[in-house]
C-alpha positions in Angstrom: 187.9 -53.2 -297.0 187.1 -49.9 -298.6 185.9 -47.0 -296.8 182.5 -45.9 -297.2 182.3 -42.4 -299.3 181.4 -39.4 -296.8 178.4 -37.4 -297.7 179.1 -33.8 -298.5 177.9 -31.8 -295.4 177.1 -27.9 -296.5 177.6 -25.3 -293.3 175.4 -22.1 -294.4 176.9 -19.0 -292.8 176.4 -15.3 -293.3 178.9 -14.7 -295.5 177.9 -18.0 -297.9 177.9 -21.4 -297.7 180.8 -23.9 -297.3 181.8 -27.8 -297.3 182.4 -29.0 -293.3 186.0 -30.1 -294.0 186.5 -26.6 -296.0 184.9 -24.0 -293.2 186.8 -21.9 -291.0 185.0 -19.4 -288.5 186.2 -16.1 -288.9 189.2 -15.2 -286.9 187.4 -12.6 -284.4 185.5 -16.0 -283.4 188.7 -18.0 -282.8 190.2 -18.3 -279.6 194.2 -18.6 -279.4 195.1 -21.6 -277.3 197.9 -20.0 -276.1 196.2 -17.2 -274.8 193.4 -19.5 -272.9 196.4 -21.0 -270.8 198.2 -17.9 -270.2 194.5 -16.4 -268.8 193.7 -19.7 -266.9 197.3 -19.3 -265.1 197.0 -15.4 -264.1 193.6 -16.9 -262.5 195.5 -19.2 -260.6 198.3 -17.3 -259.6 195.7 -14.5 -258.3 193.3 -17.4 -256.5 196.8 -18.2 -254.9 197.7 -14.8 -253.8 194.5 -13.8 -252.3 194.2 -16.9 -250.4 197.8 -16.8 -249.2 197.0 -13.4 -248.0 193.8 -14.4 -246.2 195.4 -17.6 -244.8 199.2 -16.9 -243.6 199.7 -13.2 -243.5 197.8 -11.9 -240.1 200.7 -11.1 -238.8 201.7 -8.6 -241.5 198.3 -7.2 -241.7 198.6 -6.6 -237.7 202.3 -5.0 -238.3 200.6 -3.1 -241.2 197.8 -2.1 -238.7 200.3 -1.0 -236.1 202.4 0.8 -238.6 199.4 3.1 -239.7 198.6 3.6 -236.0 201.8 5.4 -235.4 201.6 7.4 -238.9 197.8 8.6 -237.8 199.2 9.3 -234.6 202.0 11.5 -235.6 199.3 13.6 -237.9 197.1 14.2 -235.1 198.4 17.4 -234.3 195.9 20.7 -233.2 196.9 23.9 -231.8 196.4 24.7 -228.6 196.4 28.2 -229.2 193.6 28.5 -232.0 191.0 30.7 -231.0 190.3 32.5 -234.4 186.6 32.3 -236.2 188.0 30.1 -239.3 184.4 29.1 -240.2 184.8 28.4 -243.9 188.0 26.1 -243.3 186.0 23.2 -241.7 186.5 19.9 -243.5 183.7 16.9 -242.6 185.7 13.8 -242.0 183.8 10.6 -242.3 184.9 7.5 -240.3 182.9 4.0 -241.8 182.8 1.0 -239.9 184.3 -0.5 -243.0 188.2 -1.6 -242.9 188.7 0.2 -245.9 187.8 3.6 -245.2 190.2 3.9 -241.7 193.0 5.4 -243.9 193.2 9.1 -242.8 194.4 12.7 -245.1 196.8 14.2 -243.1 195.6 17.7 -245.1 192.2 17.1 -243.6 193.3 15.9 -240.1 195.4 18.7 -239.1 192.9 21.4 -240.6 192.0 23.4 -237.3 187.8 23.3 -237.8 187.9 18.9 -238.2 184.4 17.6 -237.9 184.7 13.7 -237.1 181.5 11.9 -238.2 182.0 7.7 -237.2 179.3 6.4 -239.3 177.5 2.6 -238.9 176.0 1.9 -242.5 174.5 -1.2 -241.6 172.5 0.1 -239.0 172.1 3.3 -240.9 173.5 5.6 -237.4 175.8 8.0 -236.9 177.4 10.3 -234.9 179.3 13.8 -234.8 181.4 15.5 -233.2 182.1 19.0 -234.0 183.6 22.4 -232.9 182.1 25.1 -232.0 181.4 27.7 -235.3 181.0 25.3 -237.9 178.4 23.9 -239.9 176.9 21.2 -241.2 175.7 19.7 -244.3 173.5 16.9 -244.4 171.3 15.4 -247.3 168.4 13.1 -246.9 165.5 12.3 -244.2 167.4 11.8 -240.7 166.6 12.1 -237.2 168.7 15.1 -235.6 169.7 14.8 -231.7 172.0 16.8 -229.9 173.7 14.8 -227.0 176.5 17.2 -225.9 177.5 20.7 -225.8 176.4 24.5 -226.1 173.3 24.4 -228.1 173.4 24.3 -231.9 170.6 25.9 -234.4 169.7 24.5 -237.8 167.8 26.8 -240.1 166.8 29.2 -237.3 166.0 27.0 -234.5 167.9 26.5 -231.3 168.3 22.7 -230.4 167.3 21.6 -227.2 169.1 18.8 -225.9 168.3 15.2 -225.7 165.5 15.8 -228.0 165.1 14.4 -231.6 164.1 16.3 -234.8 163.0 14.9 -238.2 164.8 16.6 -240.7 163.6 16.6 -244.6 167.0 17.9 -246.3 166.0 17.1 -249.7 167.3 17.9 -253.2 164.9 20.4 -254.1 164.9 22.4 -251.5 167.4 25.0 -249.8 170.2 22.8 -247.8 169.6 23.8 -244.4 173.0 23.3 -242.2 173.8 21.8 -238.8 175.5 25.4 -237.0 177.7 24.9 -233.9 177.7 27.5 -231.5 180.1 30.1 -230.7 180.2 29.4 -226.7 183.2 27.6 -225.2 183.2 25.2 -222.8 185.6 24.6 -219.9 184.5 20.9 -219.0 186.3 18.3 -221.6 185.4 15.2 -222.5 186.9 11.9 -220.6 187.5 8.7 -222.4 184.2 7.0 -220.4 181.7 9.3 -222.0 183.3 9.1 -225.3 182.7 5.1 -225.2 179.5 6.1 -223.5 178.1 8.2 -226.6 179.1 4.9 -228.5 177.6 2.5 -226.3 174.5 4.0 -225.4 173.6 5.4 -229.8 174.9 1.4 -231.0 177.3 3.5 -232.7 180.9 1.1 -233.5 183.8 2.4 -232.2 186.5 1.9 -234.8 190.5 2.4 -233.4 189.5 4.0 -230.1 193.0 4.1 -229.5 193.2 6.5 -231.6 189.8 8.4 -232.2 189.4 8.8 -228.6 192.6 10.6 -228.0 191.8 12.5 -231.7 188.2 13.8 -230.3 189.9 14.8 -226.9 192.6 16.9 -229.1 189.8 18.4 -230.6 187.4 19.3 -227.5 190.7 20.8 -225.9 192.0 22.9 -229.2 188.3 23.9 -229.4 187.3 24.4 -225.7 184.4 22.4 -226.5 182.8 20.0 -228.7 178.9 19.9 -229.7 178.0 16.1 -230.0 175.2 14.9 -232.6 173.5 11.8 -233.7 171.8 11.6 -236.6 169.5 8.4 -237.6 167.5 7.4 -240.5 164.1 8.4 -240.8 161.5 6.6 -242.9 158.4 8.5 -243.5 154.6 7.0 -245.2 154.8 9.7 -247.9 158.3 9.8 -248.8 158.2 6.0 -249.2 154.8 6.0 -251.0 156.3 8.6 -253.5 158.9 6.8 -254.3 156.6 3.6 -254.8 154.4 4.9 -256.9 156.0 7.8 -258.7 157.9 6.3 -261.5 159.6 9.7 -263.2 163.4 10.6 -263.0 162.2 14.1 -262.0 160.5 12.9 -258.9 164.3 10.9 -257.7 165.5 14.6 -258.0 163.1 16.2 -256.3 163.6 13.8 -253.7 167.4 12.7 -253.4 169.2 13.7 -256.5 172.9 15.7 -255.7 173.4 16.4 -258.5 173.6 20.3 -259.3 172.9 19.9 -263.2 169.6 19.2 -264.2 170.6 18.2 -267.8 172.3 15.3 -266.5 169.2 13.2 -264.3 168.9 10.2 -264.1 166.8 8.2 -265.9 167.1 4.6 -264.4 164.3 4.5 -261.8 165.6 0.7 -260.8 167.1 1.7 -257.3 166.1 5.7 -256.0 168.5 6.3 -253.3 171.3 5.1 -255.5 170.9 8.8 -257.3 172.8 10.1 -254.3 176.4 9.0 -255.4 179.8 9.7 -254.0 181.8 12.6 -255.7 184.6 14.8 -255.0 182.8 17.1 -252.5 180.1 14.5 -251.5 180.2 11.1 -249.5 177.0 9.0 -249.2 177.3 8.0 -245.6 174.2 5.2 -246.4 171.8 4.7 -249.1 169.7 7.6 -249.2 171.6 9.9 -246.4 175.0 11.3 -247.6 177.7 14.7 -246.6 179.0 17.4 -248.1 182.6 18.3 -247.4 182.3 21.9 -248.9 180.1 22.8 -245.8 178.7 25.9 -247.4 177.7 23.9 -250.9 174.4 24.7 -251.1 173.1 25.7 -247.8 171.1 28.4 -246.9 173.3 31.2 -245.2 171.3 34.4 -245.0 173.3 37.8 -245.2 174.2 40.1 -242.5 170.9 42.3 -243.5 168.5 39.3 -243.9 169.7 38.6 -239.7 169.5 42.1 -238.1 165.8 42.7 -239.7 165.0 39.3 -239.0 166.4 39.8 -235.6 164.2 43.1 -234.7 161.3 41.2 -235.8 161.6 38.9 -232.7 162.7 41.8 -230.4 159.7 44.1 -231.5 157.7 40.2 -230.4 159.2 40.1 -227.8 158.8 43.9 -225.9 155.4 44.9 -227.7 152.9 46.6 -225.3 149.8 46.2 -226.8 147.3 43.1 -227.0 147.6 44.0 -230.9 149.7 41.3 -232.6 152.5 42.2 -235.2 151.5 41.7 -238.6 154.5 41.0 -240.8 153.0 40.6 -244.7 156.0 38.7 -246.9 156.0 39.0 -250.5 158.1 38.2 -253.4 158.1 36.7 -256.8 158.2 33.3 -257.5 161.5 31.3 -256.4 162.7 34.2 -254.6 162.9 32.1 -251.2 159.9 32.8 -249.0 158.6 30.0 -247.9 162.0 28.9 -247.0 162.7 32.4 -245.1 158.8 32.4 -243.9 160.0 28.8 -241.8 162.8 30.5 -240.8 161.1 33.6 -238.9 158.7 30.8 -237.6 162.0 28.9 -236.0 163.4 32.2 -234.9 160.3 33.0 -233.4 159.3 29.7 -231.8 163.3 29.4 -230.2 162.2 32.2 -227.8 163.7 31.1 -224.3 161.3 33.3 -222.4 158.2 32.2 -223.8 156.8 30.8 -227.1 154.6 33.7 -228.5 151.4 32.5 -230.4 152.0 32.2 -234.3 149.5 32.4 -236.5 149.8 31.8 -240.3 147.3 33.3 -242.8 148.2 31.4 -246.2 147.0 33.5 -249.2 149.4 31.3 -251.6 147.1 29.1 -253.2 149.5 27.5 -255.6 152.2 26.6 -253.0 150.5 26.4 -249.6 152.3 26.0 -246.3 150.2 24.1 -244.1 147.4 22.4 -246.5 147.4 20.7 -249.8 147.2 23.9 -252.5 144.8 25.1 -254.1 142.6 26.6 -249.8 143.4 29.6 -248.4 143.5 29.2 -245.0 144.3 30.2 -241.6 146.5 27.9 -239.1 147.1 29.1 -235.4 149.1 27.3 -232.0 152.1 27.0 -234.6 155.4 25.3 -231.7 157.1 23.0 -233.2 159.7 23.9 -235.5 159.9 23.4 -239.7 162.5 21.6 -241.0 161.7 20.5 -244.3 159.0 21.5 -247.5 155.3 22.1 -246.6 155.2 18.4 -247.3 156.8 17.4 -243.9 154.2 19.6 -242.1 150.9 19.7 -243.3 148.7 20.7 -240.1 145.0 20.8 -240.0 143.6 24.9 -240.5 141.7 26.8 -238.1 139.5 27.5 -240.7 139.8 27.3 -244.7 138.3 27.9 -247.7 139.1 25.9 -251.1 139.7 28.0 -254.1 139.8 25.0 -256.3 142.3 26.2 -258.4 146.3 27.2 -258.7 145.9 30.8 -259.9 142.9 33.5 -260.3 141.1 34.7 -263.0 139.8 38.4 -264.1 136.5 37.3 -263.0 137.1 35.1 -259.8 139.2 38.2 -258.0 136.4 38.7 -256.1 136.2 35.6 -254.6 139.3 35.3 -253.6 139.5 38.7 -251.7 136.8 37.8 -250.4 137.7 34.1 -249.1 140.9 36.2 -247.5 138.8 39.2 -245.8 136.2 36.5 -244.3 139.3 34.5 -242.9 141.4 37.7 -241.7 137.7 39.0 -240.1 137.5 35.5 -238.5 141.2 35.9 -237.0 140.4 39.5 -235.3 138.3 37.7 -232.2 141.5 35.2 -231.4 144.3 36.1 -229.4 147.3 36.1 -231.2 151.1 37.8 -230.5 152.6 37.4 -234.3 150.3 37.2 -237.6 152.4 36.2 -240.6 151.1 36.9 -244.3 152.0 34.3 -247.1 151.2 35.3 -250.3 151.1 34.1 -254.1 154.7 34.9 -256.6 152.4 36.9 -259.1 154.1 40.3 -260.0 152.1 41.3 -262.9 149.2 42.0 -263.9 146.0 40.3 -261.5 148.9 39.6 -259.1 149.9 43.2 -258.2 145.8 44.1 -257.9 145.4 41.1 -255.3 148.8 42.2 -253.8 147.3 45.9 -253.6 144.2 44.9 -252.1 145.8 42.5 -249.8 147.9 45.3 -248.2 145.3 47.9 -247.7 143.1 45.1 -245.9 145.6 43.7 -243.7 147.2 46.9 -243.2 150.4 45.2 -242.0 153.4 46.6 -239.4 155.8 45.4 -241.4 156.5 44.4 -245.5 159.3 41.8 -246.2 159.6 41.8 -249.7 161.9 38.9 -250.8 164.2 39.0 -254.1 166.6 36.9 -255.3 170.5 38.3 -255.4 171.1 35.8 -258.6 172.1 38.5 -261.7 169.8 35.7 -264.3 166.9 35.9 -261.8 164.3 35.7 -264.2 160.8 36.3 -262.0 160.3 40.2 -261.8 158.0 42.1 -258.9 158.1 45.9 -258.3 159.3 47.3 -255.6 156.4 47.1 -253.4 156.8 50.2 -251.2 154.7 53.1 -250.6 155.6 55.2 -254.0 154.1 52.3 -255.7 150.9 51.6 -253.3 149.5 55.3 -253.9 149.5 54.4 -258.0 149.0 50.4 -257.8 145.8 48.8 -260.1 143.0 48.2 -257.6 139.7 45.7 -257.8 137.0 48.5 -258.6 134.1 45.3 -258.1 135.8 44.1 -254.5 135.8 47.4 -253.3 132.4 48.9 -253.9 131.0 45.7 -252.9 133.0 46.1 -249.3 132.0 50.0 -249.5 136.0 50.4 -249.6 137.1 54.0 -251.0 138.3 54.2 -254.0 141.2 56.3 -253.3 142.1 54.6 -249.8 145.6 53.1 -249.6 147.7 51.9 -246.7 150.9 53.2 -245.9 151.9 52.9 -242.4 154.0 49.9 -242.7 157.7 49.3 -242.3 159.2 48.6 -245.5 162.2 46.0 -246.7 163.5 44.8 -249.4 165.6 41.7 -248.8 168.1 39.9 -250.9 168.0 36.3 -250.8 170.6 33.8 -251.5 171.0 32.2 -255.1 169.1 28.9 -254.9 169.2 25.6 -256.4 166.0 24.6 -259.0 164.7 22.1 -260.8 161.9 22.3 -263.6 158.7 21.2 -262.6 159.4 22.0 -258.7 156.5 23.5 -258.0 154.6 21.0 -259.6 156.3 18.2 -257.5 156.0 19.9 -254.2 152.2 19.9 -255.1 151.4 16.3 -255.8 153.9 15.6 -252.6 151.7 17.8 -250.3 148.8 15.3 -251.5 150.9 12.5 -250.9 151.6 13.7 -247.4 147.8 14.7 -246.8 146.1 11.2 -247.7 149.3 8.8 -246.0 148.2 10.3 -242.7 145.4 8.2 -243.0 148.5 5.4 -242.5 150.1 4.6 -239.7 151.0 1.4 -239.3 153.1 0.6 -242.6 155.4 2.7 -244.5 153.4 2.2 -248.5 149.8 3.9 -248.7 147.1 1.7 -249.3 144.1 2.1 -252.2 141.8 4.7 -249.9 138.9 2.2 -250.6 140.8 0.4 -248.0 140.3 3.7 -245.4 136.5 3.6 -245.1 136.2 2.7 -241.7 138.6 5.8 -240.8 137.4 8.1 -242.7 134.3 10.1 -240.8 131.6 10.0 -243.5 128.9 12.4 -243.8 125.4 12.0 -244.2 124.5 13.2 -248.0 122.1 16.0 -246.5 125.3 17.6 -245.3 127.6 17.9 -248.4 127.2 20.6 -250.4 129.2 20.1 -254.1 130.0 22.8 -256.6 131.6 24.0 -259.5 134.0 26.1 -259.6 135.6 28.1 -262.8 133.8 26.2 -265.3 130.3 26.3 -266.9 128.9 23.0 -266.8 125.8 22.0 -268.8 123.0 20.6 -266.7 123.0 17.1 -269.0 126.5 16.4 -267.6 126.6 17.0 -263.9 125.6 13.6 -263.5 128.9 12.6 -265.6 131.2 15.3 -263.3 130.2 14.0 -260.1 130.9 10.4 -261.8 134.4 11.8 -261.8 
């Protein structure tokens, strides 16, 4: 029987067209046999290896164990003897509640300042245990406790014990570190209360045979050890930022470790996973991580910057009179003072013998303290201490008047001056011990008038004039001393309409001009720390969930007016009649 002739199939390919029985794929689309079975048996003999290992060889992971027991043993060795100030030597050891991560650097164990942080990710807890005259550095939103030992400071404050802190250690803003103090203690620590900090802080324990003898060798080598635990914290505005704001330069802002700019992020699919593990950094959970280097970063003030701030709170401390100091702080922009300005509040507030009465006149109306920007205001009964941008802190004022814009023009210098003298007028009737001055980074031109007429209002005790020790510091501000007063520009308009002379200028103050550390930026900071200040202001209308709500959703907690009582202008812009209507449509 003869065999039916086969129809001619054509295969059509990229490279032309072919009879069936003629085409062969090209070879990058061929697939060796011999190499399918050799992959298909290093499978096999890797399946069989890791199962072998999970299935018959406890015993030689519990020899294993044993074995690096005695190793880590035989490196635990601190000397007695150490009672030197070796304060840049400390190394931050973390200890994970993973398996993995319980192999220990002899370098770093028998370093003499050894700061032991045992760290629970899934729980997202920790705790540390250092000795005395080291510091610190941690990165994200945590709660701060101190459970044990001679009280500790952090950016000015002293801790009180057993009492919890929210600390906003962001990347745009100056680290501010953990510092141990420099008082020994004779009382060590006995292996109870070392399970007991565990125990009590849900906390895991890893190797207490060998941790707890480790954290003993330290308290006695150090006379002492300050105990911490440190705890996430999730707040309505940081979580509604990082909801909403979709821009890689926002992740910075927020919890980016990276030093160069040039190299952000740009995947916005997971936030906290900008804070990555490198040579000098560990992320101890998502969002929260530690630097090694325990100076990278942080803010550590100079030995000038300490004694000037330190006669500040003595001069608080043994004044006479029922006048209140007046310290006016001034600078150019990005030369540090709202992060010094929270410091001299901390210092101020830490007072053991009794809290003096802080009030804060906020002139800054591009980068306000206390109050989304744009108000000059006045907040008083300032107690609790600031650890984190204006953001984290936002109180209501004692009294305020909205500017409605970032920065003044020629012809709106009067009303600024005069938003300023009716709040610093208001201030005189209220008891007060310390009135601090904030004031706008504008050294030139309208700047240095307002700062002139600022100063022979206020007529401060003492000037605090802030500049930045970095040699590529590119924001310039005269030296604002009293040379410079007697010749500065002045408001000719503001001062006959306050009947002010001409020629008057104030020059009883004290005078300093302080060098501030070289800080980290980013571009469009100030920008940022704006919109997050109005982030922080509407989310307190929040408080059961963690993401803000559409404000239509608010009404019934927001105290509405009646229409006779609101009053709506227009500031620095001429509006035609016809389209008011349109304006107030928004």
């Amino acid at each position: 029987m003869k065999k039916s002739k086969e129809i001619p199939v054509i295969v059509e390919t990229t490279v032309g067209k072919f009879l069936l029985r003629d085409f062969r794929p090209p070879i990058q689309l061929r697939t060796s046999p011999r190499k399918i079975k050799t992959k298909i048996k290093k499978d096999i003999k890797r399946l069989d290896e890791n199962t072998l290992s999970l299935l018959t060889n406890k015993k030689e992971l519990k020899k294993n164990r044993k074995r690096n027991i005695n190793k880590i043993k035989k490196q635990l060795n601190f000397n007695d003897n150490n009672d030197k100030k070796q304060e840049n030597n400390s190394i931050f050891y973390i200890i994970s509640n993973n398996e993995q991560d319980y192999q220990l650097n002899e370098n770093e164990l028998t370093n003499n300042k050894c700061i032991l942080c045992f760290v629970n990710s899934k729980n997202h807890r920790a705790l540390i245990f250092s000795p005395r005259l080291c510091r610190i550095s941690l990165l994200g939103l945590f709660n701060l406790e101190q459970i044990s030992g001679p009280s500790a400071s952090i950016h000015g404050f002293n801790l009180q014990l057993l009492k919890r802190y929210p600390i906003f250690n962001l990347s745009s803003q100056s680290l501010m570190s953990i510092e141990t103090s420099s008082t020994s203690i004779k009382s060590s620590l006995n292996e109870n209360q070392i399970r007991s900090f565990f125990d009590n802080y849900h906390v895991q324990l890893p190797l207490p045979e060998i941790y707890i003898e480790c954290i003993q060798k330290l308290a006695k080598s150090h006379h002492g050890l300050s105990v911490f635990f440190v705890e996430q914290l999730q707040t309505t505005w940081i979580e509604s930022m990082k909801e909403f704001s979709h821009s890689s330069l926002s992740n910075e802002w927020l919890f980016n470790n990276n030093n160069n700019n040039n190299n952000v992020n740009n995947n916005n699919d997971d936030d906290d996973e900008q804070i990555q593990n490198t040579n000098g950094f560990k992320q101890l959970w998502s969002g929260m991580g530690a630097f090694k280097d325990n100076y990278h970063r942080s803010i550590n003030y100079s030995s000038e910057i300490h004694s000037v701030t330190n006669e500040i709170v003595s001069r608080l401390s043994t004044r006479t009179s029922n006048d209140p100091l007046v310290v006016f702080v001034c600078g150019a922009k990005d030369s540090g003072k709202s992060t010094y300005l929270r410091y001299l509040i901390n210092k101020c507030i830490s007072q053991t013998n009794s809290v003096p009465k802080v009030t804060f006149l906020d002139c800054d109306i591009g980068q306000s303290e206390f109050t989304p920007s744009g108000s000059i205001s006045l907040i008083n009964n300032i107690t609790e201490p600031l650890f984190g941008p204006s953001a984290s802190h936002l109180k209501k004022p004692l009294k305020s008047f909205y500017f409605g814009n970032i920065k003044v023009d020629n012809d709106k210098i009067y009303n600024y001056l005069n938003y300023v003298k009716l709040l610093y007028d208001y201030i005189q009737n209220d008891q007060h011990d310390l009135l601090l001055i904030n004031t706008m980074g504008w050294g030139s031109d309208t700047g240095l008038i307002i700062m002139k007429e600022l100063i022979d209002l206020i007529k401060p005790n003492v000037l605090l004039q802030l500049r930045s020790s970095s040699p590529h510091f590119r924001h310039i501000m005269p030296d604002i001393d009293h040379q410079w007063l007697l010749n500065a520009p002045i408001s000719d308009i503001y001062r006959q309409i306050n009947q002010i002379p001409l020629n008057f200028s104030c020059n009883k103050y004290d005078y300093n001009l302080l060098l501030t550390p070289v800080r980290h930026h980013i571009h469009g900071k100030s920008n940022l720390t704006r919109q997050a200040c109005l982030w922080s202001y509407f989310c307190q209308l929040e408080i059961k969930h963690l993401i803000l709500k559409p404000l239509i959703d608010y009404v019934n907690y927001i105290q509405i007016f009646s229409f006779e009582k609101i009053g709506i202008g227009l500031l620095h812009r001429q509006i035609q009649p016809k389209y008011l209507l349109q304006v107030l449509n928004g």
